[in-house]
N, C-alpha and C positions, 0 to 999 in steps of 0.2 A: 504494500500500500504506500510506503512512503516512495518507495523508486517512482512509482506512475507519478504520487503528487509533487517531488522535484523536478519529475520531467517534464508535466506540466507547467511549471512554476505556480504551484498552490502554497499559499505558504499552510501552515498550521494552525493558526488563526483562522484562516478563510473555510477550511476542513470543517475545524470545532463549530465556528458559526452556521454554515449553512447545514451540519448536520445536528447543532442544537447538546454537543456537546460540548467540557472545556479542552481548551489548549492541555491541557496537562494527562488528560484524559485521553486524547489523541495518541499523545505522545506516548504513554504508556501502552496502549495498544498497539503502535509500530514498534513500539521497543521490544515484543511478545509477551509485556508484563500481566497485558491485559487482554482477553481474547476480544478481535473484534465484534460489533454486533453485525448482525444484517441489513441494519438503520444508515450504518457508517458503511457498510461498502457498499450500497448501490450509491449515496449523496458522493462517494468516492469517483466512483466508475464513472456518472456523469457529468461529476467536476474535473477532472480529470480524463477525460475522453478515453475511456477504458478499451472502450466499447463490446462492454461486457464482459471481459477478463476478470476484473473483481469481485463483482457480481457470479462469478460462475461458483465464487469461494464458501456462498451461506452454505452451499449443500455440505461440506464438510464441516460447517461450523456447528450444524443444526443435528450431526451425529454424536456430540460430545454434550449430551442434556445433564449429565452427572459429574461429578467431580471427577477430575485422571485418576485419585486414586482409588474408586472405586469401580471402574468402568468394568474392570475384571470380572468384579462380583456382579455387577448388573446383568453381564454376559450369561454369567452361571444359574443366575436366578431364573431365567428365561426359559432354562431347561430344565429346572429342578420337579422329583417328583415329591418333594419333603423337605421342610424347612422348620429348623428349630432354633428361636432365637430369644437370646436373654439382653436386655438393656437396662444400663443402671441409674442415664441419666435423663435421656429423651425417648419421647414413646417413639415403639420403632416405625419405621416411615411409611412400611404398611399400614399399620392403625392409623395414621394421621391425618387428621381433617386438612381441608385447603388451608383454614385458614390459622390452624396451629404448624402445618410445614412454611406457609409465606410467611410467619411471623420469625421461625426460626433463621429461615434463607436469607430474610431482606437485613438481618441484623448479623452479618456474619462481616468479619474483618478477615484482611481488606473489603470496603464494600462492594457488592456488584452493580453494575446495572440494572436498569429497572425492566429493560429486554430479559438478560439473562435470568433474573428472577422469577421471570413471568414463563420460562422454558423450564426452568429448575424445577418451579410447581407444578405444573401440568405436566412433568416426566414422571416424578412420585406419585403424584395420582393417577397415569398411567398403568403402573407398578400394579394397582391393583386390582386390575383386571386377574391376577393369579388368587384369588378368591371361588372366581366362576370357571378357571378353568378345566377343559377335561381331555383327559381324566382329570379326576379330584387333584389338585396338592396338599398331601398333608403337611398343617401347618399349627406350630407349637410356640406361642410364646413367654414367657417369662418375663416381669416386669418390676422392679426393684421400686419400692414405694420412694424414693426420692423423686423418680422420673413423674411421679403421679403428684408428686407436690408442688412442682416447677408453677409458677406464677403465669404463666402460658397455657396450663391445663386448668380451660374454661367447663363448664355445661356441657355444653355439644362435642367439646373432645372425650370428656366421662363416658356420655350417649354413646358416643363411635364405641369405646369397649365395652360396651354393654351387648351391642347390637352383634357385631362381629361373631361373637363366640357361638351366636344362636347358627351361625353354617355346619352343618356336621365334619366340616374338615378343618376347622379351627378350637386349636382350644385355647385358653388363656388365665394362667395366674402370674397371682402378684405374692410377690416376698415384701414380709414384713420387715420393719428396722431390725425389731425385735428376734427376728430368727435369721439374720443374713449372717455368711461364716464369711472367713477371710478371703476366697475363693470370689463369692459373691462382690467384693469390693476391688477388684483387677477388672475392670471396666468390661465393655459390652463385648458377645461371641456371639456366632452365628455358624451354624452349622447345617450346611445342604446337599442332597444328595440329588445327580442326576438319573436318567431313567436307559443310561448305559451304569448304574451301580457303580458309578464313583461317585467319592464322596470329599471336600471341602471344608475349612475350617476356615471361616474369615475375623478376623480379630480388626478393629479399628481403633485408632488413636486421634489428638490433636490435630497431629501433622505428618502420620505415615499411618498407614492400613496395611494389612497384609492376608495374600490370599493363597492356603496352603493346600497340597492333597498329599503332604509329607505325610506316613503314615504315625509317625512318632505325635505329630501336631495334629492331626485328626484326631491322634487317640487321647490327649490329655486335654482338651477342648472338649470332647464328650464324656471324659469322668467329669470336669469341671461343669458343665452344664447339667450333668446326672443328682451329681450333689446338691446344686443350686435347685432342679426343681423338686427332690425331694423334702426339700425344705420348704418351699413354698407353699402357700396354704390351695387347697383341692381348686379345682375350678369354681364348682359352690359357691365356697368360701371368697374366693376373689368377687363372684359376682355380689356378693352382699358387701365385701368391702368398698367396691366403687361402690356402689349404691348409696351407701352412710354419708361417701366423700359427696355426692349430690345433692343428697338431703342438706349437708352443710353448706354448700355452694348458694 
């Protein structure tokens, strides 16, 4: 993008103006700090007499709706016949309403765009079309009562775990403070198998994830999630504890 617009003689200013972003904001997108949007390369392509060259780039931009470092696991989930997954601090993004994933998205550092926000969300909600699909996926979740405490977790995101668990291919508890082991406290795993019978262990962090079929790291991601949901209170029991948390709401 910046070769066409010095070829042009565009300066960076005229970029950010007529495509309603800042100068600085440009810049970090030609620098590859920032992915462009699709807003910025067609106001490119025309400022710049592309004719069509940069323009032809959204279609690869518009393949990257997740963060790089999950894109692995997004791949994997796609084909998964079984998904088991424990979270400690955010409900995991299958359960999550539109407007508890844009609350999380739009408030992330560095900030994004208000394009790329708007893709980020309707890619997780996407996602959950693996609910209906078929065959079945079985799907297991596990949910650490902090992530149920987050000031983000309104009414209608309680509702969503309410409602979910009622598909016979989802089940859903939550671990209390009061019974979580040390195990439980080493952040969110997720564990899925596809329907060639490999199986996957994804671990996620701040600022590195990691996506394994080591069989050493399969297998201690499934004691540790074994233990975790053995501790967790029954499905039942989960369903009555959101419920109280509603009541209080």
């Amino acid at each position: 993008m910046k070769r066409w617009r010095t070829k042009a003689n565009v300066t960076r200013e005229e970029l950010a103006a007529a495509s309603n972003y800042s100068p600085d904001t440009i810049k970090s997108m030609e620098q590859g700090v920032r992915m462009p949007t699709p807003r910025v390369l067609d106001v490119a392509d025309e400022l710049c007499r592309a004719e069509g060259m940069l323009s032809a780039a959204k279609e690869y931009l518009q393949r990257e709706r997740f963060p790089a470092r999950a894109l692995d696991f997004m791949e994997r989930e796609k084909e998964a016949t079984s998904v088991w997954s424990y979270e400690t601090a955010l409900i995991p993004g299958l359960l999550q309403t539109k407007a508890y994933a844009r609350a999380l998205i739009e408030n992330r550092l560095p900030p994004l765009d208000e394009e790329t926000v708007d893709e980020r969300v309707a890619a997780r909600m996407e996602r959950q079309v693996i609910f209906t699909r078929r065959p079945p996926v079985a799907l297991h979740f596990v949910i650490y009562e902090a992530a149920l405490r987050s000031p983000q977790v309104n009414a209608e995101q309680l509702h969503r775990l309410l409602e979910v668990p009622c598909l016979r291919n989802v089940i859903l508890q939550v671990l209390p403070f009061e019974r979580a082991i040390s195990d439980a406290l080493m952040g969110p795993m997720v564990l899925l198998e596809t329907c060639d019978h490999e199986r996957f262990a994804f671990t996620e962090g701040p600022f590195a994830s990691e996506l394994s079929s080591d069989l050493e790291v399969v297998s201690r991601v499934t004691q540790r999630l074994s233990m975790i949901r053995a501790q967790a209170l029954s499905p039942a029991e989960s369903a009555r504890f959101i419920e109280g948390m509603v009541d209080q709401s």
